[in-house]
C-alpha positions in Angstrom: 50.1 -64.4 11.3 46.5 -64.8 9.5 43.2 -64.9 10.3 42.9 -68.9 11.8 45.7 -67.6 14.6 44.2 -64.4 14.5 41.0 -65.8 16.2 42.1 -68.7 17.8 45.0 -67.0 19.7 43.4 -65.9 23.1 46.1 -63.6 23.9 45.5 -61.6 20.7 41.8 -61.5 20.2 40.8 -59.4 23.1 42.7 -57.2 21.5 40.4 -57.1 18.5 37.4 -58.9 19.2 34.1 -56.3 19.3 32.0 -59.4 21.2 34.6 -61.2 23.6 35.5 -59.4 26.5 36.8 -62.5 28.3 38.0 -66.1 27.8 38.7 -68.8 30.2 39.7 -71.9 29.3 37.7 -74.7 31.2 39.4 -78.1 31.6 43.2 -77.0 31.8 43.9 -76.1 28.0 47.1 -74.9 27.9 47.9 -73.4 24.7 46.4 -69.8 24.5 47.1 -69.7 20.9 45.5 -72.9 19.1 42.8 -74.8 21.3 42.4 -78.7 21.0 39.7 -81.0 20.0 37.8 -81.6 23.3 38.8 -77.9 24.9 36.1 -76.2 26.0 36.1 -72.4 26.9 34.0 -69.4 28.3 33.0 -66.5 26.4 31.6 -63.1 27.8 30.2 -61.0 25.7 31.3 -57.2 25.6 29.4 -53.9 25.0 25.2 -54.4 24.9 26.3 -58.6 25.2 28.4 -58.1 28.2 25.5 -60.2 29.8 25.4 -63.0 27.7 28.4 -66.0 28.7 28.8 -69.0 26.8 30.7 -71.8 26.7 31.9 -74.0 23.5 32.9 -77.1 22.6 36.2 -77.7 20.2 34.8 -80.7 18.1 37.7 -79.9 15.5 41.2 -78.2 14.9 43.7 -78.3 12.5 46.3 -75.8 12.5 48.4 -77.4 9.4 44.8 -77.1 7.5 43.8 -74.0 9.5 40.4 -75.4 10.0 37.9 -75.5 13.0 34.9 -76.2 13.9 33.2 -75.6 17.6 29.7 -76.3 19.0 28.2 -74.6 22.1 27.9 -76.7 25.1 25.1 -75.5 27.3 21.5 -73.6 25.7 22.5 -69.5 26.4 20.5 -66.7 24.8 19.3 -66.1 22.3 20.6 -69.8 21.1 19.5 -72.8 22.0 21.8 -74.6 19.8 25.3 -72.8 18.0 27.9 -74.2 15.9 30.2 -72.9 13.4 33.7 -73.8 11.6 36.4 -71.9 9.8 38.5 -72.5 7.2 41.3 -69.8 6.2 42.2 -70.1 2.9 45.4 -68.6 1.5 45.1 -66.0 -1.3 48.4 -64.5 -1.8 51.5 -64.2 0.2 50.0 -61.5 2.4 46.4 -61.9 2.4 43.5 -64.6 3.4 39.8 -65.6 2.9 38.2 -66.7 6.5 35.4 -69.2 5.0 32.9 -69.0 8.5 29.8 -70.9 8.4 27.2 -71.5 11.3 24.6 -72.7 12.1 22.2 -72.1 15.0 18.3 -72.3 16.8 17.3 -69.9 19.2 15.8 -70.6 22.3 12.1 -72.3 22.4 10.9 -69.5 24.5 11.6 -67.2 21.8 10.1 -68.9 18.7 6.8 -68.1 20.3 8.0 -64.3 19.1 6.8 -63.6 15.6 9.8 -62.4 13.5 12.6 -63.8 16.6 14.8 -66.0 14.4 14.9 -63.1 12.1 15.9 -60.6 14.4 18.9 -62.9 16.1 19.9 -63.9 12.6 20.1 -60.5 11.3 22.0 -59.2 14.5 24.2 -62.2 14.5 25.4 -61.5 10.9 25.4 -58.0 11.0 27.5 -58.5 14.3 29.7 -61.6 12.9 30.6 -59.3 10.2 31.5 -56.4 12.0 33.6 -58.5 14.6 35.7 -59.5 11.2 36.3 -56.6 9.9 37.9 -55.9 13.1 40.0 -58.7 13.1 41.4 -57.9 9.3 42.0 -54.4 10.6 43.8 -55.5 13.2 45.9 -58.1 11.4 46.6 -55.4 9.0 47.9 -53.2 11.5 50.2 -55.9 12.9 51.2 -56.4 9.2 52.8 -52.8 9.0 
């Protein structure tokens, strides 16, 4: 198990997942443990983002490559526009680089704020990072 089926697996990751408190699959994806191109699912956010519920787009997913890459589908704050991919990346028998890259623009109401994109860039990464750590924790403790 590694980090590509870590995240993808929606059975697993509410397990770990310090921003998800729910998923729902949309248009009758059946697999809860690698979504398809074209499957698009809710997200609610949990703790201070419990209010904020988005809803992405599977534009790619290869589970022999363990890449993916995913767009949002509708403008939700603080984002106007979201994307990001994956790539895990093997390192040893027992361990894995998650290569995570996004991309985003937040809403137009708020670039009329002074300092806005900083803020949601800083607490995206600050937030991305901490949701990962929780996920290698958690794949560690399945490990032992």
């Amino acid at each position: 198990y590694n980090a590509f089926y870590g995240f993808h697996d929606k059975t697993k990751r509410l397990q770990w997942d310090t921003l998800i408190s729910d998923i729902q699959n949309v248009n009758g994806e059946k697999s809860l443990s690698v979504p398809s191109v074209g499957s698009i699912s809710w997200q609610r956010g949990k703790g201070v983002f419990k209010k904020i519920r988005t809803a992405s787009l599977m534009i790619q997913v290869d589970d022999k490559k363990l890449i993916s890459a995913g767009k949002q589908v509708h403008p939700a704050f603080p984002f106007e526009e979201w994307a990001a991919s994956m790539k895990n990346v093997q390192t040893s028998e027992n361990s894995s680089d998650l290569v995570y890259t996004y991309n985003f623009k937040v809403r137009r109401y708020l670039q009329f704020i002074p300092f806005a994109g900083y803020v949601v860039e800083y607490v995206f990464r600050t937030q991305t990072q901490k949701r990962f750590k929780a996920m290698s924790n958690w794949l560690q403790n399945q490990r032992n």
